[in-house]
N, C-alpha and C positions, 0 to 999 in steps of 0.2 A: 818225647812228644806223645800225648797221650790218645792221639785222633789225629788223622792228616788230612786235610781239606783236599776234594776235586781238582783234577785240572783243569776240567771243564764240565758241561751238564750242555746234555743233548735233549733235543726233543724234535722226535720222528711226526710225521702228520697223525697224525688220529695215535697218538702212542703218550703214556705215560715221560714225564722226565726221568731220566737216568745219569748218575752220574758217573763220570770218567776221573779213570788214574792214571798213571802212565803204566805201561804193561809189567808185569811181576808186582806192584805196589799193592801191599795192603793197606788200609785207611788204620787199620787199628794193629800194626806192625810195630809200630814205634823206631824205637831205634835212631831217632835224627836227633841229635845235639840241637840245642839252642841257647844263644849266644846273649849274656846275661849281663845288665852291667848297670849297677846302684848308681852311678854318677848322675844317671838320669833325672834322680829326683832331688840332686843336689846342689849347691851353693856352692862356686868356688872365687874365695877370696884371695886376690894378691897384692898384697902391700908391694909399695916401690917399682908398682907399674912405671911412672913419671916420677924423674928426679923433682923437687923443689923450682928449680930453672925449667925444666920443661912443663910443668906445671900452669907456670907464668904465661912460658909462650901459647900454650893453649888457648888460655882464656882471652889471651890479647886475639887472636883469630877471632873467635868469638866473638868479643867483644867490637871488633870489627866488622860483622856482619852486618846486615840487617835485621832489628830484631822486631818478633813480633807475640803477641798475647795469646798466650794456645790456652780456651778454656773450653771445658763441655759441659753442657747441661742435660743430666739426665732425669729431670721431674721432680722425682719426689728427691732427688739430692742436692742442695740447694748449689755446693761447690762440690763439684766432681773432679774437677780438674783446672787448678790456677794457677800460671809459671810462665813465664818469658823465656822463649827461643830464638834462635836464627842456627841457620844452617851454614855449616862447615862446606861448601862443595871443595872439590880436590881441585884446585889452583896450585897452580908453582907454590904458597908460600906454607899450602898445609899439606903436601907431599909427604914431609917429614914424620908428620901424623898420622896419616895413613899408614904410612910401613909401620910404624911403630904398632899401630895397632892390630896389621894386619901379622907381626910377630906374634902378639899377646894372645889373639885367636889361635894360630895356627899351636901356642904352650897350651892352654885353655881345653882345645879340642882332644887333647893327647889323651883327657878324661872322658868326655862324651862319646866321643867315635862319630859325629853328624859327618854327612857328604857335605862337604860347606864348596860355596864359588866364590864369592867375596861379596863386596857391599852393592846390595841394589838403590841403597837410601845414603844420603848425603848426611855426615857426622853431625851429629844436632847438639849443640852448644844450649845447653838448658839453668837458669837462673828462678832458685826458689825464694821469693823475699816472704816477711812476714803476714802469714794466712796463707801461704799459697800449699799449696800440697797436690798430692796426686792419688786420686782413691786408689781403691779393688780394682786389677785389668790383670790381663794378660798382652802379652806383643804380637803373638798370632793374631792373625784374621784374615777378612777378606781377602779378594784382588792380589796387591804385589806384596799386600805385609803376611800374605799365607807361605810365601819361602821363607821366611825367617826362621830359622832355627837356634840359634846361640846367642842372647845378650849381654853387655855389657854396661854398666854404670862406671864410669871413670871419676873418682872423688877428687877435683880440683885445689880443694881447701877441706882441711881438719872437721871433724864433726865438732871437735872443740869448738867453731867456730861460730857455730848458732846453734839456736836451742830447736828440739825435734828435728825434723825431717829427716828421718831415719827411711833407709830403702830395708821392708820386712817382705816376708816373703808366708801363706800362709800353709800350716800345717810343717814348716821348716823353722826354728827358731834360731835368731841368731846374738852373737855373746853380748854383753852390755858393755863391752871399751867401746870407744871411739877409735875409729879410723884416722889414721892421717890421712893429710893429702899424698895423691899418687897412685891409691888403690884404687884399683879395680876388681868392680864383681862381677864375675861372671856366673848365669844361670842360663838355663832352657828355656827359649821365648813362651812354650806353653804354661810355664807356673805364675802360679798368680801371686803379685807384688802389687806393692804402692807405696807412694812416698809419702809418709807421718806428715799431718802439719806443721809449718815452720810456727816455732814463739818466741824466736828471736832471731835476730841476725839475717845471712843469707848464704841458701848451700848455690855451689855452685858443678856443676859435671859436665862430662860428653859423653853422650849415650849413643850406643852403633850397634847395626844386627850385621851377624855373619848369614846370608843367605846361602839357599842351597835349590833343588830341584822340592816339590812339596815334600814332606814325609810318606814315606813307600814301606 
């Protein structure tokens, strides 16, 4: 460490600020490790997340939802954001889903190292038909989506199975096969992704954040 930051900073009445170490600490000491670790800006793909059969059942939840029209309009982009949703809440009959994916997390994190607690948001069952796609974002933000730390894309059906909507991620490239179904990517809610326009067919996923306490 090449400079150690204050414990704190004082300031006396009519006196300059000063700042505080803990006692014996030099700022320009060095000597603390710090704990490094590349995963952070990485991609991690797992084929055979979901069997073929669990696959199904997923979408059948899903498809059982209620679904509804998630688009935004940011101005000067005519389609920002166009795909059909509904939400997975945890019922008796998606139980099975939850664990399952709260395993995938807990294989997942073994790279990142995040303090995760589990899901603050209900598993979002997401359908891209033709035109629809999903621009430039990140999954951080405000409010409750500022705990998110660790996402997930669960691939329902084969990329074989429609043309584009590929999940890219920018300044990170990734291979040109296609995915089967079952895989899941997992990445860091801070990097920025979007999902390619569809030109044919229709992708189909369950997208879930592992939350945690904000980033400290």
């Amino acid at each position: 460490m090449l400079y150690l930051f204050p414990e704190r900073i004082e300031t006396a009445p009519g006196a300059a600020r000063e700042l505080r170490w803990p006692a014996g600490v030099d700022p320009f000491g060095g000597g603390r490790p710090v704990e490094l670790n590349s995963a952070l800006n990485e991609v991690y793909v797992l084929p055979g997340a979901l069997t073929p059969e669990e696959c199904a059942r997923a979408q059948a939840l899903g498809e059982a939802r209620d679904a509804q029209r998630a688009s935004i309009d940011r101005g000067h982009v005519v389609e920002y954001r166009a795909s059909t949703v509904a939400w997975i809440e945890p019922h008796d009959d998606a139980h099975w889903l939850y664990h399952r994916l709260a395993m995938l997390f807990v294989q997942a994190n073994a790279r990142y190292h995040f303090e995760l607690t589990g899901f603050l948001d209900a598993l979002q069952y997401t359908v891209y038909g033709p035109q629809d796609l999903f621009d430039w974002h990140i999954d951080l933000g405000a409010g409750a989506t500022s705990a998110r730390k660790l996402s997930v894309s669960l691939l329902l059906n084969a990329e074989t199975e429609y043309g584009g909507g590929r999940l890219e991620f920018a300044n990170t490239p990734r291979s040109g096969d296609d995915l089967p179904a079952g895989t899941a990517i997992f990445f860091p809610s801070y990097m920025m992704h979007r999902v390619s326009p569809i030109t044919r067919g229709v992708r189909r996923s369950v997208v879930a954040w592992g939350a945690g306490a904000p980033f400290r």
